[in-house]
C-alpha positions, -999 to 999 in steps of 0.1 A, spaced: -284 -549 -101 -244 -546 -99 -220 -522 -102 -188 -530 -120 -153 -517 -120 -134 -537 -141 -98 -543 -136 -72 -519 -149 -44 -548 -144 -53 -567 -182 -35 -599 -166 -63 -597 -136 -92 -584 -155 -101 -628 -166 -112 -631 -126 -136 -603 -128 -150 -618 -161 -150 -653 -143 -169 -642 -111 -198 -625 -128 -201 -657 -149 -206 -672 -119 -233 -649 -106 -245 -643 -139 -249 -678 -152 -270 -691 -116 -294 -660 -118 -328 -672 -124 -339 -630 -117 -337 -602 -142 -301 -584 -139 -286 -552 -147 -249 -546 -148 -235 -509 -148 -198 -496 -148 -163 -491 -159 -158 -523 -174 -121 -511 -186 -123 -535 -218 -137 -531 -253 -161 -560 -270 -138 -550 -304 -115 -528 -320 -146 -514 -335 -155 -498 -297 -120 -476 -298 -104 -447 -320 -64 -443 -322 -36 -468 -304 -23 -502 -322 -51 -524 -326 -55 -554 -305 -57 -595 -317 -96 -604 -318 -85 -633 -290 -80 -607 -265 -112 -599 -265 -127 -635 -259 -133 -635 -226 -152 -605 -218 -174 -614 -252 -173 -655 -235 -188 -634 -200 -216 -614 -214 -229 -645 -238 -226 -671 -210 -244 -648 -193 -272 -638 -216 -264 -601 -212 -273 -580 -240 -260 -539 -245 -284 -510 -238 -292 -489 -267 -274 -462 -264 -276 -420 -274 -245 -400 -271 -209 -407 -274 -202 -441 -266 -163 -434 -266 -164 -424 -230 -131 -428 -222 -102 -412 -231 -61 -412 -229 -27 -408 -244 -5 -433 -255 31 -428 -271 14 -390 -274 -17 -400 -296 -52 -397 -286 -67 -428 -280 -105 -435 -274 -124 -462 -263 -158 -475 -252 -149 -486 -215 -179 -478 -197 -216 -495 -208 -249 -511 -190 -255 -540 -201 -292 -564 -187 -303 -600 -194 -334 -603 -218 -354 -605 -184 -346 -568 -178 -350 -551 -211 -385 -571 -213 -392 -552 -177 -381 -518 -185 -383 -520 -224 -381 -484 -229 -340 -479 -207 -316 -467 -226 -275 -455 -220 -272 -413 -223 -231 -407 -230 -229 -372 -217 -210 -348 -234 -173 -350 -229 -157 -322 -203 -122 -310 -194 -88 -315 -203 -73 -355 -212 -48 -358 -180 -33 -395 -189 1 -389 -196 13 -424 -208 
């Protein structure tokens, strides 16, 4: 099992991406990732803001294949993030669990709950 916090700095978010291919790609056990993984799979996982080139999203994609991960299902809001930018609301599916095959054969029935969303957006970007 790991716990993820991906990095906010874009530019250094590769080497966490690169390390857990590493770890990911040597397993021979189930595994279970969990966390802030502060990236999007595609412009499909966000609401609001420019969209982004589909290349900037290769390497996270690149991590979770080469590592045979596969997303949890999943019940609530999956838009679990949320922010300001240029004074538009922008939304985006930053946090996720995702498990080899291994994993979601052991515990077939595990699934994501998205709570509902609380409180005022503070980013002021």
């Amino acid at each position: 099992m790991s716990f993820v916090y991906g990095d906010p700095v874009v530019k250094l978010r590769d080497n966490v991406w690169e390390r857990l291919t590493r770890m990911g790609t040597t397993r021979t056990d189930p595994w279970f990732l969990i966390g802030d993984f502060n990236e999007i799979t595609s412009n499909h996982e966000k609401q609001g803001g420019a969209l982004r080139q589909a290349s900037t999203f290769i390497p996270f994609n690149l991590m979770i294949s080469d590592c045979g991960l596969v997303d949890f299902p999943s019940r609530g809001n999956t838009l679990s993030w949320r922010g300001r930018r240029r004074g538009k609301l922008v939304r985006c599916r930053l946090d996720r669990a995702l498990a080899t095959e291994e994993w979601h054969d052991l515990f077939p029935c595990s699934h994501v709950e998205y709570l509902a969303w609380l409180g005022r957006i503070t980013d002021q970007f």
